[in-house]
C-alpha angles and dihedrals in degrees: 000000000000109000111232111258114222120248101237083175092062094039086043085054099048087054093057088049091052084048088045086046104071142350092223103109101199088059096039088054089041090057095031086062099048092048091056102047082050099054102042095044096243139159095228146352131208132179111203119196127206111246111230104264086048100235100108135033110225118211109252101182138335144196132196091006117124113242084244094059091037086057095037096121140291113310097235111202092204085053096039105074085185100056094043086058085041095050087041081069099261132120116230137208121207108182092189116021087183089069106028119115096199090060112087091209111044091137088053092041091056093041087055084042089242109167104170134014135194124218130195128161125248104225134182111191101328092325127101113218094172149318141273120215136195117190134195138201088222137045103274133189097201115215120245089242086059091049094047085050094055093038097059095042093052089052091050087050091051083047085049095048096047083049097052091045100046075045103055086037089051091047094058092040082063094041084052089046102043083043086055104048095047082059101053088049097043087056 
């Protein structure tokens, strides 16, 4: 018996719907990370952003996570051998996250019964602003069609969240525009 393949064009194409669907970024993310965990059969999906002086990485949205691994502590780059790999524009692989030394929270990975995890940077033009995650209960090679998947879903969310940002900064530049001018013709 041939077990089913899953269709990464149809899921691909669910998570550009969910971009195309809103410019706010917090729901976007919220959605993005739920139809990831869904189509490659995960326990769990993150997107971490860079905060802006790139020492941390800030959690953007989450989904299957429990709300005490979600507030375990700040996710140091200096500290997190994997996301500075991420952020360096590679995708990384980390069969056991329990026993991994380049991952900052073995202790909370094996409390939320997280095994591997898969890595891949969040980049707008060449550079990286953050990093998506999927995360499994069990060791897990993933497949190159599943890291294909994530890696072009993590460069559509960097494409949403550069949108969302060139938008709201758009947006203000009218409102001070439109302020402006009221007050030039009020005068």
């Amino acid at each position: 018996m041939k077990i089913k393949e899953k269709d990464y064009f149809t899921a691909l194409y669910e998570v550009a719907r969910v971009i195309n669907a809103s410019l706010e970024p917090s729901e976007v993310l919220e959605k993005i990370t739920c139809c990831v965990t869904e189509a490659l059969d995960v326990k769990a999906c993150s997107i971490r952003l860079l905060d802006t002086r790139g020492k941390r990485l800030l959690m953007g949205a989450a989904c299957g996570l429990s709300k005490g691994y979600l507030v375990k502590g700040p996710v140091l780059v200096k500290e997190s051998g994997i996301d500075r790999k991420a952020l360096g524009g590679k995708t990384i692989w980390i069969e056991d996250a329990q026993s991994d030394r380049n991952f900052q929270y073995t202790a909370e990975a094996k409390k939320e019964k997280i095994r591997s995890i898969l890595v891949v940077p969040l980049v707008v033009g060449k550079k990286a602003i953050g990093v998506l995650r999927a995360y499994t209960k069990e060791e897990r090679k993933f497949a190159k069609q599943e890291i294909r998947f994530l890696e072009a879903v993590a460069n559509l969310s960097a494409i949403a969240l550069d949108n969302a940002r060139l938008y709201n900064a758009l947006k203000t530049n009218f409102d001070l525009l439109v302020e402006h001018k009221y007050r030039i013709d009020d005068n």
